[in-house]
C-alpha positions in Angstrom: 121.1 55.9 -158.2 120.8 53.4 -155.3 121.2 54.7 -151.8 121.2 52.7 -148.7 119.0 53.5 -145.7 119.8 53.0 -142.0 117.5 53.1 -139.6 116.0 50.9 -136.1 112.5 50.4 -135.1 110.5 49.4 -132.4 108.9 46.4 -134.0 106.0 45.7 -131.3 103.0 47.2 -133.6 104.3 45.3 -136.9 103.9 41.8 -138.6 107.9 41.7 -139.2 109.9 43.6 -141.5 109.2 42.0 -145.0 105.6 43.2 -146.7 102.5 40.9 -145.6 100.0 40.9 -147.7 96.8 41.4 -144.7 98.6 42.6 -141.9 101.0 46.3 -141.5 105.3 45.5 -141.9 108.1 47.8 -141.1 108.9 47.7 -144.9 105.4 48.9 -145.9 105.4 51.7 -143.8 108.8 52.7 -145.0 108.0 52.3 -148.9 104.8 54.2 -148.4 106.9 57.0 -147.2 109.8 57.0 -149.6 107.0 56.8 -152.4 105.2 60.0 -151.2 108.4 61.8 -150.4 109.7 60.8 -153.9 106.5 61.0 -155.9 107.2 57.8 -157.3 106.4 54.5 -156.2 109.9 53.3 -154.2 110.5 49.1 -153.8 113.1 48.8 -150.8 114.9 45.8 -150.4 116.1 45.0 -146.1 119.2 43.6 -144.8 116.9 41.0 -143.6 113.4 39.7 -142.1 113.1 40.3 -138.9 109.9 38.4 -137.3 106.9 39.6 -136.2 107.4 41.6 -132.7 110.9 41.7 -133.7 113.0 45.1 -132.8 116.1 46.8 -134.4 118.2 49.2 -132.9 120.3 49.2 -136.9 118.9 48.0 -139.9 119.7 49.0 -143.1 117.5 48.9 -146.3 118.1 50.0 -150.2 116.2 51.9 -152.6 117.0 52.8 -156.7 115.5 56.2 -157.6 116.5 58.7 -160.8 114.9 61.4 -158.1 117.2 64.1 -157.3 117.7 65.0 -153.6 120.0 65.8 -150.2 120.7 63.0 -148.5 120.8 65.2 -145.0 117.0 66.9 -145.8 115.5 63.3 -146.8 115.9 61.9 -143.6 114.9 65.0 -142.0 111.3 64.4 -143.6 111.0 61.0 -143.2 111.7 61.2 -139.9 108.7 63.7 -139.7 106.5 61.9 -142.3 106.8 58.5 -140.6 105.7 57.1 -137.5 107.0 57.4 -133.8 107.7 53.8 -134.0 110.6 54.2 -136.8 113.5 56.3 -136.9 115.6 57.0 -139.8 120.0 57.8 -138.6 121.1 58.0 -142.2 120.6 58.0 -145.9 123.8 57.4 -148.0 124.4 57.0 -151.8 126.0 53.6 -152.6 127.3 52.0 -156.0 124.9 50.5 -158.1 125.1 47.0 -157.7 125.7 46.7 -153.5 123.2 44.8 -152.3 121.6 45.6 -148.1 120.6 41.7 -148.4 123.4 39.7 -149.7 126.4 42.7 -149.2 126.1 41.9 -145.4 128.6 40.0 -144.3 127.8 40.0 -140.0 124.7 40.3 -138.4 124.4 40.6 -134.5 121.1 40.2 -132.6 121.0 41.0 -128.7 118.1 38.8 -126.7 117.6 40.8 -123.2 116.1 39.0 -120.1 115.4 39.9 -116.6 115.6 38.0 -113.5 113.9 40.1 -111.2 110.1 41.7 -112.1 110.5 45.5 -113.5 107.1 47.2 -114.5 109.4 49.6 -116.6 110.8 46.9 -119.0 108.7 44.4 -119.2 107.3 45.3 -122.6 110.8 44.9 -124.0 112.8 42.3 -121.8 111.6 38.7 -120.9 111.3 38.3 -117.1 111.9 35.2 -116.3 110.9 34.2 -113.0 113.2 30.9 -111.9 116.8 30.8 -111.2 118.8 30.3 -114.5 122.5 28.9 -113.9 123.9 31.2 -116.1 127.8 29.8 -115.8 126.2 26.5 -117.8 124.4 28.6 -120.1 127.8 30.5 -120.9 129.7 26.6 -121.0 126.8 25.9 -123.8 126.9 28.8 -125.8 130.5 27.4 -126.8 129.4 24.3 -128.3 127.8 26.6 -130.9 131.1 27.3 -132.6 131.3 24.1 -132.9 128.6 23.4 -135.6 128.0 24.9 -138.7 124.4 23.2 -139.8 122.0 24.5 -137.1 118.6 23.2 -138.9 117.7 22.0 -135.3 117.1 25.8 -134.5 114.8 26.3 -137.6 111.8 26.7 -138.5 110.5 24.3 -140.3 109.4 24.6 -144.3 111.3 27.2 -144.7 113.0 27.7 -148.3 116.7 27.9 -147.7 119.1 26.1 -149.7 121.2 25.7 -146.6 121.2 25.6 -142.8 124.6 26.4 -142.2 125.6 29.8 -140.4 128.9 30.3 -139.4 128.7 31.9 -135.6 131.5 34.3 -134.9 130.4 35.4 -131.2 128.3 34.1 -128.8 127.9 35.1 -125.2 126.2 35.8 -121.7 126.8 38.5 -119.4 124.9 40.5 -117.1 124.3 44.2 -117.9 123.3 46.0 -114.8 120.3 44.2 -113.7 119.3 42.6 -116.9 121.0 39.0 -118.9 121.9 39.5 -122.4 122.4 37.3 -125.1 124.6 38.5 -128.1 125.0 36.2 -131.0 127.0 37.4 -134.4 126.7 35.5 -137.9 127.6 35.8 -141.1 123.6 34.3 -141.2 120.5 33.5 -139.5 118.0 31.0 -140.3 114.2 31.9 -139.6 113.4 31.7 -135.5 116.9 31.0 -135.0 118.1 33.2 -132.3 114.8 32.8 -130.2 115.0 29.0 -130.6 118.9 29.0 -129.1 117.8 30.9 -126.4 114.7 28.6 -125.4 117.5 25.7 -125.1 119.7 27.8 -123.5 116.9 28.6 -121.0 116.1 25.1 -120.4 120.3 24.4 -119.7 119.9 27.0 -117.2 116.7 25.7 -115.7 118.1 22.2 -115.6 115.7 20.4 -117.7 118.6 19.4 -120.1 122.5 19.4 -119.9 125.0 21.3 -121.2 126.5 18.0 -123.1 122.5 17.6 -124.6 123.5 20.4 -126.5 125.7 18.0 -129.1 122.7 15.6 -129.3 120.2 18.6 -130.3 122.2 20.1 -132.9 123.5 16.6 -134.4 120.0 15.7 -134.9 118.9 18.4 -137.1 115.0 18.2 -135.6 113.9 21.1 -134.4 111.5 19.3 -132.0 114.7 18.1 -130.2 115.7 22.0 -129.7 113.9 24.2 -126.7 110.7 26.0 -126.9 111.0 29.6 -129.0 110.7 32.3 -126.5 108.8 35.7 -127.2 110.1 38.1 -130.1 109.5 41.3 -127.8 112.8 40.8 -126.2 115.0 40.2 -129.4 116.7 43.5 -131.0 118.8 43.0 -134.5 121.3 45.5 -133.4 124.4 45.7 -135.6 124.6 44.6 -139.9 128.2 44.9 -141.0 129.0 45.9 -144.3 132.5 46.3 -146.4 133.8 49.7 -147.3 133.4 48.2 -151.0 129.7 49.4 -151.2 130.7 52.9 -150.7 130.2 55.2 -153.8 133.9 56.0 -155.2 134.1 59.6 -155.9 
C-alpha cells in the first residue's frame, strides 16, 4: 500500500529535506522513524527539496509498506518517536501510483521580513534594517507573470531539464508588524524564491528599478539577479494536490 504523509518542520537544525550523505536532513530523520515504527526499512519520497535552513508549515511525503496499521495511532507514535522539531498532522492511504513529487500540481512558499528589530522573531523573520518602498516591490512582483523561464533566479549547475515555472500568485502585504512575500507555482527551481526576494529587496532599496526587472529575467544569468537572502525566513507552506490521488473505496 502507499500512503501519503503530511507534516511541517522547523528546518533550522537540518541540511534540507532530501538525504545528505555527511550531514542530518528532514527526510533521514523521518525514514529512521517510519523504519523503526514499521520494523522495516521505509524509503520516503517528498513533495520537494527544501534547502538547508528551510522551514515548512505543510509538506507532504510518501511511503510503500505491506505493514498493516491505523492510520490515526501511526501518527500518534511518530509524533512521540520523533523529534520536537517535526510534527506529523496526517497519515492517509493513497492509490498506488500517486506520486507526493510529480502529483503536485501548486506549491506556495511565504518569505517573512521585518522592518523594525523584534528579539522574539528574529530567528525566523529577516529584519531588515533600511526603508524598503514596498509599493515598487508590489509594481515588480507583476512583471513575474509575465515570464515563464526564470533561469536568472537559479542556481547554477543544477540538473533540470527546464527553467520554466508558471507563477500563479505573487504578492506583498503587510501582516501586522511583519512584510510577507507569498509566491505560488506549479514549480520552483533550486534558490528560487530567496533569489526573487534579494532583487525585490534591492527594487525596494533603490539600487535597481522596477523596469530592471525585464532586463534580469531576459538575460537568464543569475549574476544579473539580486543577492540570495537567508533560508531562515522562507516557509514552504501549502502543496496542492488533486482529489485523483485519493484511495477509491
Amino acid at each position: 500500500m502507499r500512503y501519503f504523509i503530511e507534516l511541517s518542520y522547523n528546518g533550522s537544525a537540518y541540511h534540507g529535506w532530501q538525504n545528505q550523505p555527511t550531514a542530518i536532513s528532514v527526510q533521514e530523520v523521518l525514514e529512521k522513524g517510519l523504519s523503526t515504527l514499521l520494523k522495516e526499512p521505509v524509503a520516503i519520497v517528498g513533495a520537494g527539496r527544501t534547502d538547508t535552513g528551510v522551514h515548512a508549515s505543510q509538506m507532504f511525503a510518501h511511503f510503500d509498506t505491506e505493514v498493516g496499521f491505523e492510520e490515526t495511532q501511526l501518527t500518534y507514535k511518530l509524533n512521540s518517536f520523533l523529534p520536537k522539531d517535526i510534527a506529523i498532522k496526517s497519515v492517509l492511504k493513497v492509490n498506488a501510483d500517486a506520486h507526493a513529487r510529480f502529483d503536485a500540481v501548486s506549491r506556495t512558499y511565504l518569505y517573512r521580513i521585518i522592518l523594525s528589530k523584534n528579539v522574539f522573531t528574529f530567528n525566523n523573520v529577516l529584519y531588515v534594517k533600511q526603508n524598503l518602498d514596498v509599493e515598487k516591490m508590489k509594481e515588480a512582483s507583476k512583471i513575474l507573470f509575465e515570464y515563464k523561464d526564470f533561469q536568472c533566479f537559479s542556481k547554477t549547475n543544477t540538473d533540470v531539464k527546464t527553467y520554466n515555472c508558471d507563477i500563479m500568485k505573487a504578492e506583498w502585504f503587510f501582516k501586522d508588524d511583519e512584510l510577507h512575500f507569498v509566491v505560488k507555482a506549479d514549480r520552483f527551481l533550486r534558490n528560487m524564491v530567496r533569489a526573487i526576494v534579494g532583487t525585490m529587496i534591492n527594487i525596494g532599496l533603490g539600487k535597481i528599478n522596477v523596469n530592471d526587472l525585464h532586463t534580469i529575467i531576459k538575460s537568464k544569468n543569475r549574476s544579473e539577479a539580486g543577492f540570495s537572502v537567508p533560508a531562515h525566513a522562507l516557509y514552504l507552506t501549502h502543496v496542492e494536490y488533486p482529489d485523483s490521488i485519493k484511495l477509491n473505496d
